[in-house]
C-alpha positions as CSV (number, residue, x, y, z in Angstrom):
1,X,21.9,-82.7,92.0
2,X,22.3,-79.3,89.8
3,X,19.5,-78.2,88.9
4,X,18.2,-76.9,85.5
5,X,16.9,-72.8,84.7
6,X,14.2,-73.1,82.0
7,X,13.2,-70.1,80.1
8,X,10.7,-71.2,76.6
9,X,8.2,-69.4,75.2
10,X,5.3,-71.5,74.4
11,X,2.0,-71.6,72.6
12,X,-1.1,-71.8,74.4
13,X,-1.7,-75.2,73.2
14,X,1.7,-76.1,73.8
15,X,1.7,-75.1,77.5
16,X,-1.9,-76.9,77.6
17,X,-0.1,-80.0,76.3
18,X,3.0,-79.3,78.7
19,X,0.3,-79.5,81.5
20,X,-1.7,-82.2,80.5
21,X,1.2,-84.1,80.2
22,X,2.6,-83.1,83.3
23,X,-1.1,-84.1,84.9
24,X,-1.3,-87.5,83.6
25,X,2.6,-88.4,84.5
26,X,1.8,-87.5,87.7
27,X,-1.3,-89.3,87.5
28,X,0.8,-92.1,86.8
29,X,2.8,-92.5,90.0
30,X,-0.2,-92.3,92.1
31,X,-1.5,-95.5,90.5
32,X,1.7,-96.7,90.9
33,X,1.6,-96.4,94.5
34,X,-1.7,-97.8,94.6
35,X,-0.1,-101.1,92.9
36,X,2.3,-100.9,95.3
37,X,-0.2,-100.7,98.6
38,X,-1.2,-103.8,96.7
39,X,2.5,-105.3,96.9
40,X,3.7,-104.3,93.2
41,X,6.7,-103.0,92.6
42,X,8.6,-100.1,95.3
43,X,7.5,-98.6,98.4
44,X,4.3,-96.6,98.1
45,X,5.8,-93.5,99.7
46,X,8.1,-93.6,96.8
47,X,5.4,-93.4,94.4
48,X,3.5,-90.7,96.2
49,X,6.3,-88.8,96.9
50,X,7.1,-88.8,92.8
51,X,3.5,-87.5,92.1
52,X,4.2,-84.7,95.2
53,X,7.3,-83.5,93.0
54,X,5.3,-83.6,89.4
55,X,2.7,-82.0,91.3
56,X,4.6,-79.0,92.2
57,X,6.6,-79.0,89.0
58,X,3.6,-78.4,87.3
59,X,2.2,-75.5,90.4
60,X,5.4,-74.2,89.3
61,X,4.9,-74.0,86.1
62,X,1.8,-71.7,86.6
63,X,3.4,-69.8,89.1
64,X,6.0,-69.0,86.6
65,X,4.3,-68.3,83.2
66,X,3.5,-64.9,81.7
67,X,1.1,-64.4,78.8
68,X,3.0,-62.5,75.6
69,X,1.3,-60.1,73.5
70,X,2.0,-58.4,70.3
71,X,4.0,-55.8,71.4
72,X,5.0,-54.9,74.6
73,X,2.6,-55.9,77.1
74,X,2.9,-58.7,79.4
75,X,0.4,-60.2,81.7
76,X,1.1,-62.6,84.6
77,X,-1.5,-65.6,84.3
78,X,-1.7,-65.8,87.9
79,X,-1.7,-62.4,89.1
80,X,-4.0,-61.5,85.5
81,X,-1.8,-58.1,86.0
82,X,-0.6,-56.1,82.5
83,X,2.0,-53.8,82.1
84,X,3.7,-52.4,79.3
85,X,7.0,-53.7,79.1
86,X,8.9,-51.2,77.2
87,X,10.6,-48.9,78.5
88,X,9.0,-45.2,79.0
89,X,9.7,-42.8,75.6
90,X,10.1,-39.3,75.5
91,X,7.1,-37.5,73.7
92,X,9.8,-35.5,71.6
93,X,11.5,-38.4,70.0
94,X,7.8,-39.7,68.9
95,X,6.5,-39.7,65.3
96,X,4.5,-36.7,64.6
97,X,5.7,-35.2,67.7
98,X,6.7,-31.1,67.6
99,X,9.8,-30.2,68.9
């Protein structure tokens, strides 16, 4: 199956919502395997196996975010690492700068 290449920027809250959501739909198919340890519905190895994959959707989603800051900086929300994203100027082409 192709797969899909996600790049949004977010809102806190929205990426909050994104992973609470992402929490209780994975939630979800472990109770459905429970159900179906109980004889409801498909194998539970199905089930589990769905909440393994929302699971690591949502790890990924961690793995992959970056905080964004007025200006340039941007920090890793893993890592907690800054770094000025722009690239380097030359003190002469600065405002106020003597030539």
């Amino acid at each position: 199956m192709p797969r899909k290449h996600l790049n949004v920027s977010v809102s806190h809250d929205e990426f909050e919502d994104l992973n609470n959501a992402l929490e209780d739909h994975r939630d979800g198919f472990k109770r459905m395997a429970e159900d179906a340890e109980n004889g409801f519905g498909l194998d539970p190895a199905y089930w589990a196996g769905r909440a393994y994959e929302v699971e690591g959707l949502r790890k990924s989603m961690h793995e992959h975010s970056t905080e964004e800051f007025e200006g340039d900086e941007v920090c890793s929300t893993e890592a907690e690492e800054c770094k000025d994203s722009a690239p380097a100027r030359d003190q002469d082409s600065m405002p106020g700068s003597q030539a």
